[in-house]
C-alpha positions in Angstrom: 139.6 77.8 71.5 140.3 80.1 74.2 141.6 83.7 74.9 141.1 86.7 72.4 139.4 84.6 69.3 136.8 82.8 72.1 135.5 86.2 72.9 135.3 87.4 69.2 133.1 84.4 68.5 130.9 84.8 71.4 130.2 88.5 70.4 129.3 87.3 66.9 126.4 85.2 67.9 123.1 86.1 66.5 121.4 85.2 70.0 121.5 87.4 72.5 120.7 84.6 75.5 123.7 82.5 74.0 125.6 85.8 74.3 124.3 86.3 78.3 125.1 82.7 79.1 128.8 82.5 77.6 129.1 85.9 79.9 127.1 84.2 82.8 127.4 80.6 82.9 124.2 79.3 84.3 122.3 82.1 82.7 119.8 79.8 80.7 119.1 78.5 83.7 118.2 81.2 85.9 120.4 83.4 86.8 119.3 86.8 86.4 122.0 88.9 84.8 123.0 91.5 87.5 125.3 92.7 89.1 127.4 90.7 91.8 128.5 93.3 94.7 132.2 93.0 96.2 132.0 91.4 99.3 135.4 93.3 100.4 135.3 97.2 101.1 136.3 99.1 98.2 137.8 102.8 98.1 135.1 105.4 99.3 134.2 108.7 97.3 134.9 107.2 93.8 135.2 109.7 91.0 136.4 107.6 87.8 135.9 104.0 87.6 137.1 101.6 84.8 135.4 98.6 84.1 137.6 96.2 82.8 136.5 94.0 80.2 132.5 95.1 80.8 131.1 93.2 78.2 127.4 93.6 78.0 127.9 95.9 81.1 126.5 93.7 83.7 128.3 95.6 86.5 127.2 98.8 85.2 124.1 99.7 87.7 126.3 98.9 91.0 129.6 100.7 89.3 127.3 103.7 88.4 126.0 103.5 92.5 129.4 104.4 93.5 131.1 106.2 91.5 130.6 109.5 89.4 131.6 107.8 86.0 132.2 104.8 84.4 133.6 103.7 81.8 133.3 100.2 80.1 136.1 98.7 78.4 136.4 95.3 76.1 136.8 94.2 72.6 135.3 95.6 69.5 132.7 93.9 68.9 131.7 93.5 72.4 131.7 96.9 72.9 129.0 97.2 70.0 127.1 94.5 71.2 127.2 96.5 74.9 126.0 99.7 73.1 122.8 97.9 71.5 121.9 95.5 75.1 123.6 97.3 77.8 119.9 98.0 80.0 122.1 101.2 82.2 124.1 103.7 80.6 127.8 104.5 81.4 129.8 107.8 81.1 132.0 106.6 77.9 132.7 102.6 76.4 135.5 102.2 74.2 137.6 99.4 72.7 140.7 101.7 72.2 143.2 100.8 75.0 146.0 103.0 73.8 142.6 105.8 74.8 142.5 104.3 78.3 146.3 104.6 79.0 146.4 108.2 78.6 143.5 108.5 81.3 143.3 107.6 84.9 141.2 106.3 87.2 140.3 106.2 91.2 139.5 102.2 91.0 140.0 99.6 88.1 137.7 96.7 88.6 137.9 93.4 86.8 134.8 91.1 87.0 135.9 87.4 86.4 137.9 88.4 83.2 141.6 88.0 83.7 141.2 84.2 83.7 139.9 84.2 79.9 143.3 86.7 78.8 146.4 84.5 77.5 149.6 85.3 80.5 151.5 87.4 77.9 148.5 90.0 77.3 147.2 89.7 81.1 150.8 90.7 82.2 150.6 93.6 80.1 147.1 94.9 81.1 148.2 94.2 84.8 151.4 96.8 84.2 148.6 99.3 82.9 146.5 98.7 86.0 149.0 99.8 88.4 149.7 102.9 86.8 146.4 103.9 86.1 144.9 103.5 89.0 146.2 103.4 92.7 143.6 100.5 93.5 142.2 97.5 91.7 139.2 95.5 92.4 139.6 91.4 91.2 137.5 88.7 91.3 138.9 85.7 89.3 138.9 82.0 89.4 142.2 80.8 90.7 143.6 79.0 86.9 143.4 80.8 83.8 142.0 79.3 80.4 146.0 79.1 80.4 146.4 77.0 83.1 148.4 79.6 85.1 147.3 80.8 88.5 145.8 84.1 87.9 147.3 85.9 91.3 150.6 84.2 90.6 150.9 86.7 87.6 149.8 89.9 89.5 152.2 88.5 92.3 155.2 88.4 89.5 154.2 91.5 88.4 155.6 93.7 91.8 153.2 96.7 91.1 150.6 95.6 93.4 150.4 95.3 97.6 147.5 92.8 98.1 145.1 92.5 101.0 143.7 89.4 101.8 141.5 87.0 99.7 137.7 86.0 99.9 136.9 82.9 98.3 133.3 83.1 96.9 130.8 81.4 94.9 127.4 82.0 93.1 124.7 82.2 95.7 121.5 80.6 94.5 119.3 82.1 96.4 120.1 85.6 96.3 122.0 85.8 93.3 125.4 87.3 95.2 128.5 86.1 96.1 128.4 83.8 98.9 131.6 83.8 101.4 133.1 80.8 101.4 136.4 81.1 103.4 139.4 83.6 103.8 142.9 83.4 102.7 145.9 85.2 102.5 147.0 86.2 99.1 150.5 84.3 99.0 148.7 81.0 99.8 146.1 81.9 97.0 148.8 82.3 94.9 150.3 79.1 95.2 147.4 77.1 94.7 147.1 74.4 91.6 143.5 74.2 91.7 140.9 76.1 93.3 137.1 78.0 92.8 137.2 81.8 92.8 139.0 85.2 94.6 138.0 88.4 95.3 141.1 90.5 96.6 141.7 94.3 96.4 145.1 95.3 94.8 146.9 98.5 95.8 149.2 100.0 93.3 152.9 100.5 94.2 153.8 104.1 95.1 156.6 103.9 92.2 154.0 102.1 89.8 150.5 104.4 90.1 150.6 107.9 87.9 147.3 108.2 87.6 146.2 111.1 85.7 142.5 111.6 86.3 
């Protein structure tokens, strides 16, 4: 099972560490559940932040450092399980998409959750992105649940101008990202295999109407 219907199940478990660790794999085993912090410079003097598919809002104390609000997006019942667990409180969480396209933000930023939305849907939130906000912040594993390249389908898109790519991983000792290597985002994009990317998307100047 994967996509949509994977999620809903994870938010319906009854244990809230089972919950943590389908979020954060490698939870149960000692990784605290905090933040990670971009390793690539993001846009200064944030107003309006989306958090894009924020799930028990794990990115919520660093968002909350930088900008002056936040608000966390995901599915329903995520979203209630966020409003119960969430340990830092955001500006405004909501499940309602159609809600989100009629606002607008200074930075979108989407925390290793593309690669868990099927290609159809992730194409569609991608359109969104670029015209709700002139910059997005990714990190993603290279291959979808889908077996698509993730930055293949913001490439196909044409909203975005993308700088270059940081390959990362967990680091054990202090719980960040750990720079692996550097790449440029077409080579990314072409890759069959791979671990994970962070890379800051810039809206196309006939894609971004943000309205914030």
């Amino acid at each position: 099972m994967a996509g949509v219907q994977d999620w809903l199940s994870a938010a319906d478990t009854d244990d809230p560490d089972e919950l943590r660790e389908r979020i954060l794999t490698g939870y149960r085993d000692g990784k605290p559940f905090t933040p990670y912090v971009p390793t690539l410079a993001l846009p200064s003097s944030l107003g309006r932040v989306l958090d894009f598919g924020c799930g028990l809002g794990r990115n919520f104390p660093y968002l909350t450092s930088i900008a002056r609000e936040v608000t966390g997006f995901d599915l329903p019942p995520m979203i209630a399980r966020c409003r119960t667990m969430a340990d830092h409180p955001v500006t405004c969480l909501t499940s309602d998409w159609d809600e989100i396209r009629r606002s607008g933000f200074d930075l979108i930023v989407a925390t290793l959750v593309l690669q868990h939305i099927d290609t159809g849907a992730c194409r569609a939130y991608l359109e969104d992105f670029a015209r709700l906000s002139p910059a997005t912040y990714l990190l993603t594993r290279v291959r979808s649940d889908f077996d698509v390249n993730v930055l293949e389908i913001v490439a196909s898109s044409g909203r975005f101008e993308a700088g270059p790519c940081v390959e990362v991983d967990h680091d054990p000792e202090t719980h960040q990202l750990r720079i692996l290597g550097g790449a440029s985002f077409d080579d990314v994009r072409r890759l069959e295999t791979g671990g994970h990317y962070e890379v800051l998307l810039q809206s196309r100047a006939d894609a971004s109407s943000n309205t914030g």
